[in-house]
C-alpha positions in Angstrom: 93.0 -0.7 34.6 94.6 -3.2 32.4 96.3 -3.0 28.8 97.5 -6.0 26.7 100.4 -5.2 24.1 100.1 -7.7 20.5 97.0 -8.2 18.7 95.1 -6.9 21.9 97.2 -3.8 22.7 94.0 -1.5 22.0 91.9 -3.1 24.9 91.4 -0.9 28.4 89.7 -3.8 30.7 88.3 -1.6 34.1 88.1 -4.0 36.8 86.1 -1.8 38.4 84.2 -0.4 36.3 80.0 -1.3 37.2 80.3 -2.5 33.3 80.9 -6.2 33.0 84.6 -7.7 31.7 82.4 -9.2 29.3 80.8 -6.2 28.1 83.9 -3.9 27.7 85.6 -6.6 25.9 82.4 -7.3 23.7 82.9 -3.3 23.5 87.0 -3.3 22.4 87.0 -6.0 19.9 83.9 -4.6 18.5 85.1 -0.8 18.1 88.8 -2.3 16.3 86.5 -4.1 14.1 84.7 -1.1 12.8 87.6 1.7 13.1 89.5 -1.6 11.2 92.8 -2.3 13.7 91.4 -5.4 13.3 90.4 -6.8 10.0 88.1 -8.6 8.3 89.9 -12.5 8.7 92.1 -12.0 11.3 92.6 -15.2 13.5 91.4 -14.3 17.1 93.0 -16.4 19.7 91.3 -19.6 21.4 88.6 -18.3 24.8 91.3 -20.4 26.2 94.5 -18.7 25.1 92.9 -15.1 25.3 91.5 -15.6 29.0 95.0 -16.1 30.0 96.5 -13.7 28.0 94.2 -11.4 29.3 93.7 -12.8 33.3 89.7 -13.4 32.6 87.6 -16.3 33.4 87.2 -18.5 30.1 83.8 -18.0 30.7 84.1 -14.2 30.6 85.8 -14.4 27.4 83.3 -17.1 25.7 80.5 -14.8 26.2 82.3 -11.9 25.0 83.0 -13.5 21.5 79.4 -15.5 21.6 77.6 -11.9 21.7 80.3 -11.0 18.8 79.5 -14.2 16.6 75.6 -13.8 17.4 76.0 -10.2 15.7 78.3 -11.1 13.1 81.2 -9.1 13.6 83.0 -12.7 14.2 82.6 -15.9 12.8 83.5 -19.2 14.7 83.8 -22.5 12.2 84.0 -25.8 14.1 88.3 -26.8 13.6 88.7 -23.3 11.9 88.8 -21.0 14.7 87.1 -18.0 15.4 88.0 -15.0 12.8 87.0 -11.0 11.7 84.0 -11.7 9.6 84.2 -10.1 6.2 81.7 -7.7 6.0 81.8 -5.9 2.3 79.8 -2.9 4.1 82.8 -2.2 6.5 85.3 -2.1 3.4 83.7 0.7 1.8 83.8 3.1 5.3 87.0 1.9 6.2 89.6 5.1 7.0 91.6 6.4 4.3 88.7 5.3 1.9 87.0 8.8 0.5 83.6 9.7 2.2 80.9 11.3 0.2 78.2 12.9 1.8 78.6 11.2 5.9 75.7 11.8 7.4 76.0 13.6 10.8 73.7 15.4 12.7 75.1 18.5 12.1 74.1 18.4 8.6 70.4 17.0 9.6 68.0 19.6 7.8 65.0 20.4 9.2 61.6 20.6 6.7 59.8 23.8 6.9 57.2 22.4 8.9 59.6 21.1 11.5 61.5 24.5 11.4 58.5 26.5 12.5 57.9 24.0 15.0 61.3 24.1 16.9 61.5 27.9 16.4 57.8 28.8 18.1 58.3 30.1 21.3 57.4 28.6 24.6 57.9 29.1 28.0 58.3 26.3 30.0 59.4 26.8 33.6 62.1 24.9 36.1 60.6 24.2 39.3 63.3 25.8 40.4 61.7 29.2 39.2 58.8 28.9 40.7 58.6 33.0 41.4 55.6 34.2 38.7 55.6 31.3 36.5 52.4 31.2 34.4 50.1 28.3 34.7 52.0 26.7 37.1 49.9 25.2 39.9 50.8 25.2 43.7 52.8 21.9 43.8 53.3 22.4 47.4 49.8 22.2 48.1 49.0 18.7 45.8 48.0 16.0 48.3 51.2 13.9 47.3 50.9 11.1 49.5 47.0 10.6 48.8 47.5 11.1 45.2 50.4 8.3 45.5 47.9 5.9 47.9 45.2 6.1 44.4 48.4 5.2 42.2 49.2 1.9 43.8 45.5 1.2 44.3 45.1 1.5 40.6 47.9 -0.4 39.5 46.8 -3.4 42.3 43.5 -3.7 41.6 42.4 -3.0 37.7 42.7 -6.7 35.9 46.0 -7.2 34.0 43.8 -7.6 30.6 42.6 -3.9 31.2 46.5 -2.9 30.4 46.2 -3.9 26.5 46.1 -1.7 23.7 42.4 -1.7 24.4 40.3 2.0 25.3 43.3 4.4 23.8 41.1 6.6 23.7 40.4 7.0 27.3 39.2 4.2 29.7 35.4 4.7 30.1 35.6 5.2 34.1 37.6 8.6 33.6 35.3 9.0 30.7 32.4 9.0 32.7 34.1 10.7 35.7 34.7 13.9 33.0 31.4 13.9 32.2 29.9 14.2 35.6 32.5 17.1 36.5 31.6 18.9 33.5 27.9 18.5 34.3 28.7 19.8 37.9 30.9 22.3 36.8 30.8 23.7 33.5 26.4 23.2 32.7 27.0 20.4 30.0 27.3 16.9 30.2 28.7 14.8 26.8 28.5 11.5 26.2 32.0 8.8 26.8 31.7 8.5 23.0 31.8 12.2 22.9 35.5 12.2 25.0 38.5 11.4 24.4 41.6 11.5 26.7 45.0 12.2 25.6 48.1 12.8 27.3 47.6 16.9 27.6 45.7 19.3 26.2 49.0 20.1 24.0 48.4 16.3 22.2 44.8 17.6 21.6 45.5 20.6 19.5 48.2 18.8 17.6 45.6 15.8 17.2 43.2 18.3 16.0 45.3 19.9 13.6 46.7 17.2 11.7 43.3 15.1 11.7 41.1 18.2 10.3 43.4 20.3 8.6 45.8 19.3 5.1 48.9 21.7 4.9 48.2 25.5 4.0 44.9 25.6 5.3 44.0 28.7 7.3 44.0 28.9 11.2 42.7 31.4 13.4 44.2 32.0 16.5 44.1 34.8 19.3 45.9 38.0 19.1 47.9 37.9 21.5 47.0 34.3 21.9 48.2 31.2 23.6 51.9 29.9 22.0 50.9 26.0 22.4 48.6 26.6 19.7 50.2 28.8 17.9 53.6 26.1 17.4 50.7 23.0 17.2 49.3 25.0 13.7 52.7 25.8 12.9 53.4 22.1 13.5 51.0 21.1 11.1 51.8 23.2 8.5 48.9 25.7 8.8 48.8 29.4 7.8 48.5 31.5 10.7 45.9 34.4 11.1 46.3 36.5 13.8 43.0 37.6 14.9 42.6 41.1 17.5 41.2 40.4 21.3 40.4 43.6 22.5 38.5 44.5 25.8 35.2 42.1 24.6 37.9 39.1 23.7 38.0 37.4 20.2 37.3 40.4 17.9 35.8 38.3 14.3 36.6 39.8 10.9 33.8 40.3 8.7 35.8 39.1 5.9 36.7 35.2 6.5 38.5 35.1 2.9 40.3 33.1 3.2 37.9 30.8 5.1 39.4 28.9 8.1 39.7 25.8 9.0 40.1 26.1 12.6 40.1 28.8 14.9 41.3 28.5 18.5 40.0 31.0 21.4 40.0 30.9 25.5 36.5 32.3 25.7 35.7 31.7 29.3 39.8 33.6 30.6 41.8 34.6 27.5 45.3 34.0 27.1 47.7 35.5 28.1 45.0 39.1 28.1 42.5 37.3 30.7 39.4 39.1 28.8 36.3 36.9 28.7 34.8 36.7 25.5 31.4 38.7 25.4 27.9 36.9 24.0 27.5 39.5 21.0 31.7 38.0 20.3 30.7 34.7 21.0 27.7 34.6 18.4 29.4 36.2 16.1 32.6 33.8 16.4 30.1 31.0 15.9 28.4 32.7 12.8 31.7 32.8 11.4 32.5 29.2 11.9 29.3 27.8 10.5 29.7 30.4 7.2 33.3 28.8 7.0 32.6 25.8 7.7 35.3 26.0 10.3 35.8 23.7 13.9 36.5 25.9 16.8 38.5 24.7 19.5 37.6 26.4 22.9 40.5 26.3 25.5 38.8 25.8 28.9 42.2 26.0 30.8 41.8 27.4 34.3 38.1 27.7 34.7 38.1 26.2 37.5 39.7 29.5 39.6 36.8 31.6 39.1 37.5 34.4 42.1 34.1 36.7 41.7 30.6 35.8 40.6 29.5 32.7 38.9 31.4 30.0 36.5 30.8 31.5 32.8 29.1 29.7 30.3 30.8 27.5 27.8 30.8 27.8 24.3 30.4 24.4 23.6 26.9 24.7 25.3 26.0 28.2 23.5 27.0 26.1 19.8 25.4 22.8 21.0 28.8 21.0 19.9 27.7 21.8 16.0 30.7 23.8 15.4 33.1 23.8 18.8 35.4 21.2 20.0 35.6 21.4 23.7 39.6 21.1 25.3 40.0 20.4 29.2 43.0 19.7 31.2 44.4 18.9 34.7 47.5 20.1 34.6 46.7 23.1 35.7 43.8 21.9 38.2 46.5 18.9 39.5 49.9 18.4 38.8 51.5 19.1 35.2 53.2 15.7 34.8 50.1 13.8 35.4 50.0 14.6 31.6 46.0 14.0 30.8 44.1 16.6 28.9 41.1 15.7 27.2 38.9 16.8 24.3 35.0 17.0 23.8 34.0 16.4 20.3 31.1 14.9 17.8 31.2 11.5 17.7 32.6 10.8 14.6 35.1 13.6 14.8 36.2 11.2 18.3 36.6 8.2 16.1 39.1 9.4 13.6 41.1 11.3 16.4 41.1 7.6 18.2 42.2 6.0 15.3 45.0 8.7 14.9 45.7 7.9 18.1 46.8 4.2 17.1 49.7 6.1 15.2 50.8 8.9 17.0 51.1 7.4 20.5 50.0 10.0 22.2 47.6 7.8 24.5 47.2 8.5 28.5 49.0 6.4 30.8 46.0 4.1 32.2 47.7 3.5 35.7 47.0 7.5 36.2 43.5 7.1 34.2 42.5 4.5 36.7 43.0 6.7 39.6 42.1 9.7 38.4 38.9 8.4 37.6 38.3 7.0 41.7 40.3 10.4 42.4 37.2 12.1 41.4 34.6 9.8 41.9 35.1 9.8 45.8 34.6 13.7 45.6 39.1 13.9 46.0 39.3 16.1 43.3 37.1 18.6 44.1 37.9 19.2 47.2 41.5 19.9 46.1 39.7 22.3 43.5 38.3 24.2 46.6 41.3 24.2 48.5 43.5 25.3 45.9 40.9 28.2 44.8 41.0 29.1 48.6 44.9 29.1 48.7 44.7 30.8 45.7 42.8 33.8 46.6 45.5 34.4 49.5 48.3 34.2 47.1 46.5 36.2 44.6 45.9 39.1 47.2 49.5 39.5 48.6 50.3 39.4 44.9 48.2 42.0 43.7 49.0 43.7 47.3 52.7 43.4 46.6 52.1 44.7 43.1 50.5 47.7 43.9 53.1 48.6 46.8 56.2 47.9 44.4 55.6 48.4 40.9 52.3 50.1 40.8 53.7 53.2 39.5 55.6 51.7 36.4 52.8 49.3 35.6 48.7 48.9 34.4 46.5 46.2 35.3 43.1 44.7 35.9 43.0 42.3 38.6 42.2 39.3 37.0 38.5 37.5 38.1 39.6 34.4 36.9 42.9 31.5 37.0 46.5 31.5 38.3 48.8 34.6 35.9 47.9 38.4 36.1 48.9 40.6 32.8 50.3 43.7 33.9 51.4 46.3 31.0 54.1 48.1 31.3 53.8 52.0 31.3 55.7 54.1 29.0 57.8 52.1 26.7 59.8 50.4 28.5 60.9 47.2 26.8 59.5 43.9 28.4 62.5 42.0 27.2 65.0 43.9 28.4 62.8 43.8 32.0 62.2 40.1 31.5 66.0 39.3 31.0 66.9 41.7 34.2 64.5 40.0 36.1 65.6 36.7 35.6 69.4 37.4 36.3 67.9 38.2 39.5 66.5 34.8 39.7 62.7 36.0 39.1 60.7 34.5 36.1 58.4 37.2 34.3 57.6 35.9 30.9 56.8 38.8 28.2 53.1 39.5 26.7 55.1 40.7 23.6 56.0 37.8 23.0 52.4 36.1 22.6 51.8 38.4 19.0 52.9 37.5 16.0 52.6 40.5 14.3 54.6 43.6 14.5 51.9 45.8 16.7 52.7 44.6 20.2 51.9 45.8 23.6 54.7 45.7 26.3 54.3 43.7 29.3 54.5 40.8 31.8 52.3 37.6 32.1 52.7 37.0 36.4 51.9 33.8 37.9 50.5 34.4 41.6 49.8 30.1 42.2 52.8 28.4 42.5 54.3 30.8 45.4 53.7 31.1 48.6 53.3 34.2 50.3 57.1 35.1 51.2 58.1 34.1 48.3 55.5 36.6 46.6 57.0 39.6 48.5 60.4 38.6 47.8 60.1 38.3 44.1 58.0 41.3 43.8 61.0 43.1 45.4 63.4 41.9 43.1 61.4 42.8 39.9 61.1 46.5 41.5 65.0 46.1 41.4 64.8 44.9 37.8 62.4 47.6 37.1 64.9 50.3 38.5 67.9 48.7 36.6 65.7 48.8 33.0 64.8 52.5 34.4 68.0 54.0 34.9 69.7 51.6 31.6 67.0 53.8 29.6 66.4 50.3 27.6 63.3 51.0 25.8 61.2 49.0 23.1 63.3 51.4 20.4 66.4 50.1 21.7 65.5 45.9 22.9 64.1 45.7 19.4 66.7 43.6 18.0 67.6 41.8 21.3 64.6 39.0 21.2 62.9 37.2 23.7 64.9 36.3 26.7 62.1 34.9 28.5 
């Protein structure tokens, strides 16, 4: 490093620094300028003089005080020189001048809507703690390489002009590859102008809320029920109502006063319970929405995983898409940062969420549209369905093995029928935070079910991801949540005592 003493004493040139000599001394002058060791009409020597004064290239130096003129902090008149520009704006910030009110971003404050937003809870797991993490596919098992081979195709072959701002909604070839696997898969098959494709299903319930709902309105969502919709409502500045899932799922008031606007379930696998939502529920749910006048959204997450008996039914084909807004995803079914989700809706619901789209930018990368759509199409996707549902049932079977043989004493459960996360409750009263922290300082991730209720009545519990383990690393984790179990045990830390600690999960 280099330091100049006279007008230039405050430069620190780095010759080998990867930054240009231009660019640190475009950098020095700049910063004397604004903290005001240099100021405003102060003669700057000649590129000639300074170069050698400094051991640059002229060349070096001209660019420096070019980029300087071309942003004003200098000005260069022809037989005048180049000097400090006077900039009135830099007089009235200059040190020892009094500062009222400097903006920091300490002092940023939050509106109410973005406070609820930043304080809703929401797990979202490091790779690197893979052990029990809900939702999380097998990323080990994604066909990488094939996946990458449908990338580059993509990118080659669609025409430059399909790149425009054009189809943000989705581009009709993964439009009509959705509809197809919903026909095959899920008994309905909607129109393209009935899609639209977003990047994640997270995008969709924020979409959704903003676009149908004004601030204050009423939500319904699941009690315990799924935390992305709880913080998109909360986003939007809805009012929350918690609504009971018991043993038939989504339990309806028969007061609706006061009516909803939306109301969010996960008919076909309930989050984070697992219930499915019986038909006597599901017609009433439905009667309810068309007395409020309400739009459900039905979370179709992880349908896909169905272990015994056939694929269930979806709402959106009970309700004929009069009242129900059908959500999809293939974050859980592929990779999550392939970011596409994608919503089923009445037509001219569609077109004001693709207009919103226009503003929100939360559009779908087309590169990974493009090849998602020929993923499918050549039958790619679901044969990565099957073999991750095969895979699946392995994992799920050492897990629910490895549960029975470790914890089964200290724990209640039904072995889930359906997805990639088993709910286990926790017997007696132990506290699930307390368990949840212990578990992770032994490196395991076991997110709480008390933390999925908003109200005061909660149940005590883990939500236990079986998908995105293999098999040995199953056993071992189970092992060290027995330990975690033990150390909660023996601590005596019950819900009584964790219920000031929060949610360490």
């Amino acid at each position: 490093m280099a330091r100049f003493v006279g007008l230039f004493e405050f430069l620190d040139l780095d010759r080998n620094s990867q930054r240009t000599l231009a660019t640190q001394l475009f950098d020095g002058i700049r910063e004397a300028i604004l903290d005001g060791t240099l100021l405003p009409g102060t003669d700057l020597p000649s590129t000639r003089k300074l170069a050698k004064q400094l051991n640059l290239s002229r060349n070096t130096v001209t660019a420096a005080y070019e980029q300087l003129c071309v942003e004003q902090y200098l000005v260069s008149v022809q037989g005048a020189g180049t000097k400090v520009a006077d900039l009135p704006a830099l007089r009235e910030v200059r040190p020892g001048k009094e500062v009222i009110d400097e903006p920091s971003l300490s002092r940023i404050r939050l509106s109410r809507r973005g406070e609820s937003l930043s304080d809703s809870p929401r797990y979202l797991p490091q790779y690197k703690d893979r052990s029990f993490a809900a939702g999380l596919p097998a990323l080990d098992l994604f066909p990488h390489q094939l996946w990458a081979r449908y990338i580059n195709r993509a990118a080659r072959r669609s025409a430059i002009r399909r790149f425009d701002y054009g189809e943000i909604a989705g581009t009709l070839e993964l439009k009509r590859s959705i509809a197809d696997h919903l026909a095959t898969t899920r008994g309905f098959r909607p129109e393209t102008d009935q899609i639209v494709v977003l990047n994640g299903a997270q995008a969709a319930l924020d979409l959704l809320a903003r676009v149908t709902t004004d601030i204050g309105d009423t939500a319904w969502i699941e009690e315990p029920g799924y935390l992305g919709a709880r913080g998109a409502f909360r986003g939007a500045g809805l009012t929350i109502r918690p609504i009971e899932v018991d043993s038939q799922g989504l339990h309806p008031p028969d007061d609706i006063t006061p009516a909803p606007k939306l109301i969010y379930t996960s008919p076909s696998h309930q989050c984070p319970t697992g219930v499915l939502l019986s038909l006597v529920r599901r017609l009433k749910l439905l009667d309810a929405a068309r007395r409020s006048g309400a739009l459900i959204i039905e979370d179709d997450y992880d349908s896909e995983f169905r272990y015994a008996g056939p694929s269930i039914s979806t709402l959106w084909s009970l309700d004929q898409g009069r009242s129900v807004v059908y959500m999809g995803t293939f974050s859980k079914t592929m990779l999550p940062g392939i970011r596409i989700g994608y919503l089923v809706a009445p037509p001219q619901l569609c077109a004001a969420i693709t207009n919103a789209l226009h503003h929100t930018g939360q559009a779908a990368s087309k590169v990974v549209q493009f090849a998602l759509a020929e993923f499918i199409d050549d039958g790619r996707f679901s044969e990565h369905v099957r073999q991750m549902k095969k895979a699946y049932l392995a994992r799920r079977a050492t897990f629910l093995r490895e549960i029975e043989r470790q914890i089964g004493g200290a724990v209640t459960y039904k072995p889930t029928s359906t997805g990639m996360q088993q709910t286990v409750y926790l017997n007696g009263d132990l506290s699930d935070v307390a368990l949840s922290a212990a578990a992770r300082d032994k490196g395991v991730v076991a997110p709480t079910l008390s933390r999925f209720y908003i109200g005061r009545d909660k149940t005590n519990g883990l939500l236990l991801g079986f998908a995105s383990s293999e098999e040995p690393e199953i056993r071992k984790g189970m092992e060290k949540l027995a330990s975690a179990f033990d150390q909660i045990t023996r601590s005596g830390q019950t819900t009584r005592s964790a219920c000031t600690n929060g949610h360490n999960d």
